[in-house]
Structures are given as structure tokens and as C-alpha cells.
C-alpha positions in Angstrom: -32.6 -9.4 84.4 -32.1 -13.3 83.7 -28.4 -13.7 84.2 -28.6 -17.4 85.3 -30.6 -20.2 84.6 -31.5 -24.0 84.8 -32.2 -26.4 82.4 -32.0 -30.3 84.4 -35.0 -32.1 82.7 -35.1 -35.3 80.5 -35.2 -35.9 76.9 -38.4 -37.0 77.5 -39.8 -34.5 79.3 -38.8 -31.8 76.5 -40.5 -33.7 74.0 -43.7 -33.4 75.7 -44.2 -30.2 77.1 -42.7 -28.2 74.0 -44.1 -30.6 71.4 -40.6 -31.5 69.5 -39.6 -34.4 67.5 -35.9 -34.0 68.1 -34.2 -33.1 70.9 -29.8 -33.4 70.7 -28.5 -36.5 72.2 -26.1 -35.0 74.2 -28.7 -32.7 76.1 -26.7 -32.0 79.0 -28.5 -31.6 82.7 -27.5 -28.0 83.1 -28.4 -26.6 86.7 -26.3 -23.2 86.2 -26.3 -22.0 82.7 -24.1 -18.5 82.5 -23.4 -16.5 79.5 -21.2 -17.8 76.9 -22.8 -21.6 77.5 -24.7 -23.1 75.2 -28.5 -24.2 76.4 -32.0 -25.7 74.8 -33.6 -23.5 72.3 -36.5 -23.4 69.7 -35.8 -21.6 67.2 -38.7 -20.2 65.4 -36.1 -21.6 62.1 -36.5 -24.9 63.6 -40.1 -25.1 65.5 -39.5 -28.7 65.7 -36.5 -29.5 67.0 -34.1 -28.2 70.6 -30.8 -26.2 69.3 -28.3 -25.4 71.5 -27.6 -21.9 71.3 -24.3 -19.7 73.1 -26.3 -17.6 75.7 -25.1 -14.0 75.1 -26.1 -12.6 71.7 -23.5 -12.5 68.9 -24.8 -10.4 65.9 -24.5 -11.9 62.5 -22.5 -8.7 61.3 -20.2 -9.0 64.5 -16.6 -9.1 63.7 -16.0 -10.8 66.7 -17.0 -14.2 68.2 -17.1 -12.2 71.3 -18.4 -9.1 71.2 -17.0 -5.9 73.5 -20.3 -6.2 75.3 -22.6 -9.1 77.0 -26.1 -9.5 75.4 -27.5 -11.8 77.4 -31.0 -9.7 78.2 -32.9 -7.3 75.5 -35.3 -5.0 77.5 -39.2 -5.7 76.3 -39.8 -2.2 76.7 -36.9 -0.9 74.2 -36.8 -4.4 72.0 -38.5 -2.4 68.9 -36.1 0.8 69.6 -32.5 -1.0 69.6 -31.2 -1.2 66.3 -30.1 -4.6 66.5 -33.1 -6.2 68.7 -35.5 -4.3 66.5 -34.3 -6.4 63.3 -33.9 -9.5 65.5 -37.4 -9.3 67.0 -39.4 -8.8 63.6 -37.8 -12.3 62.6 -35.4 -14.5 65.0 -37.5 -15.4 68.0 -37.4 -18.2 69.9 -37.9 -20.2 73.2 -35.1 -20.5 75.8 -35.8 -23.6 77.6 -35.4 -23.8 81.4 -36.9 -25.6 84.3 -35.7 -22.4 87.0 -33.9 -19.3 87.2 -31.6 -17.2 89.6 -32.8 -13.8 91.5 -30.2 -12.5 93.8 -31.9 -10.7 96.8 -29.5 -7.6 97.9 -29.0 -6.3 101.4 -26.8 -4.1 102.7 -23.8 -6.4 103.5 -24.3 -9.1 101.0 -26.5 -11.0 98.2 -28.8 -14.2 98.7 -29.1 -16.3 95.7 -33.3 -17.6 95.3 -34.3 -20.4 92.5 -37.3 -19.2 91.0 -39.4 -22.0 89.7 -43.2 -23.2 88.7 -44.8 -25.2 92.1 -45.2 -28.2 89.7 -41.7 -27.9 88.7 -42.4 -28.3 85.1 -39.8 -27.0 82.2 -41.0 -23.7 81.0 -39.7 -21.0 78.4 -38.3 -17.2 78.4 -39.0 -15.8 75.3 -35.7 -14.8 73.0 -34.1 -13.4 70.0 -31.4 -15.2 68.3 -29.0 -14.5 65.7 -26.4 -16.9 63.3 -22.7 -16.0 63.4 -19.5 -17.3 61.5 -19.2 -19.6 58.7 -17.8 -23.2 58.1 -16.3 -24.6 61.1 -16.6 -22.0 63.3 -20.5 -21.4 63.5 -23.3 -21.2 66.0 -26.4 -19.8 66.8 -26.7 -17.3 70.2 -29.2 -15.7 72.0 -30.9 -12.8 74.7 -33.5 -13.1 76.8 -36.5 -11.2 76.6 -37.1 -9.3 80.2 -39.7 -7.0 81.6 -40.4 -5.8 85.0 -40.0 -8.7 87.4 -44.3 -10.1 88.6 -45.4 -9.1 92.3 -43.5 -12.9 93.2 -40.3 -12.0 91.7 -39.8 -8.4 92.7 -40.1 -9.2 96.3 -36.9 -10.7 96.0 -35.4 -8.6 92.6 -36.4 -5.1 93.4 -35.9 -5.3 97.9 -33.0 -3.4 99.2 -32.7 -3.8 103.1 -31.1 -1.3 105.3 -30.7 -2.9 108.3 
């Protein structure tokens, strides 16, 4: 599960590694994105250009800007099964940028927060599904994060309970 994240590089950088032309002006240097904040996307709408999207899914047909439940994380094994992923995934994707993201390691008497990021520290992406809600003035685009079954690296820390 992807629950935090961080997104801290330039303009510039951006540019570059995912190819844009336009990236917002007020990218903000965000080193602990939770749900409801807005962070980088590429939506495959816009393969051009970074949109900042709410992190937490909002369908379109949701009657609320909220919803009951968080979608911040739609399972890659189910993502075709889910009635609302499956009509997502077939034509909203897009790229969540980030440069690193939080495991927490649990033990018995507590949790140890780890940032996971690439050795050469470059921006990467989690692959997402996104979705439009509301009209005129209150409007915005949101996402979920694609997840699987955390790599040999990351279960180390995700998937170790210690009894000691």
C-alpha cells in the first residue's frame, strides 16, 4: 500500500525525465504528500503537461466531494474486477509523480517509518487511475495508485513482523 509519498524535485527536472512541456508554476516541493493533497500527475488526457490531482479517488458519479471511503490505492490484481477501477483502468490512467515513498516497518511495540527511493535519487512514477468530479467552480481531477505485491527490497521492510 502507497499511503505516503514525496514529490521535492525542480521544474526542471520534471521536464526532463517525464518529457513535458508544461509543468504548473506553483509546483510545490512536497516531501509528505497524504490523501486529500493535491500532487504531480500525467494524465493520459494531458500526456504533455503535470496536473495536480487530489490523491484519494473521487468518482465522477460521486455525490460527494468526499466520499464515505478513502481511494487512495486500487489493487493490480482486482483493478479489472472493481466496478469502478475496471471502467477507470480501460481509459483514465496516468503517472503519479514522486521522487520517494513511505514503508512503515511494524514490530511488536511500535512502527519505523523508511523512505524508499531510486540510489540515483531520480523522480520516478506509480502508475494510476484518475477520474473528474464536480462542475464550474468546484472541480478537480483525483486519483489511486496502482499497487501490487511489494519487490524482495520493499517487503523486507512492508511484509516483517518482529516478535521480539
Amino acid at each position: 500500500m502507497c499511503g505516503r509519498f514525496s514529490q521535492s524535485k525542480s521544474k526542471l527536472d520534471i521536464k526532463k525525465r517525464f518529457n513535458v512541456e508544461r509543468v504548473p508554476e506553483n509546483l510545490p516541493e512536497l516531501y509528505n504528500i497524504a490523501p486529500q493533497q493535491d500532487a504531480p500527475t500525467i494524465l493520459n488526457k494531458f500526456p504533455s503537461e503535470v496536473v495536480l490531482s487530489r490523491f484519494g479517488l473521487v468518482p465522477s458519479w460521486s455525490k460527494e466531494e468526499k466520499p464515505a471511503y478513502s481511494m487512495i490505492n486500487a489493487r493490480a490484481e482486482t483493478i479489472f474486477e472493481k466496478p469502478t477501477y475496471k471502467r477507470l483502468i480501460k481509459s483514465k490512467r496516468c503517472l503519479v509523480l514522486s521522487d520517494g515513498f513511505f514503508e512503515w516497518q511494524k514490530r511488536v511495540d511500535k512502527k519505523t517509518p523508511y523512505r524508499i527511493f531510486l540510489k540515483n535519487e531520480e523522480p520516478f512514477a506509480f502508475a494510476g487511475i484518475w477520474d473528474h468530479w464536480g462542475e464550474g467552480d468546484n472541480q478537480f481531477y483525483s486519483f489511486s495508485i496502482i499497487t501490487t505485491a511489494p519487490n524482495k527490497l520493499v517487503a523486507t521492510i512492508h511484509d516483517l513482523i518482529c516478535t521480539n
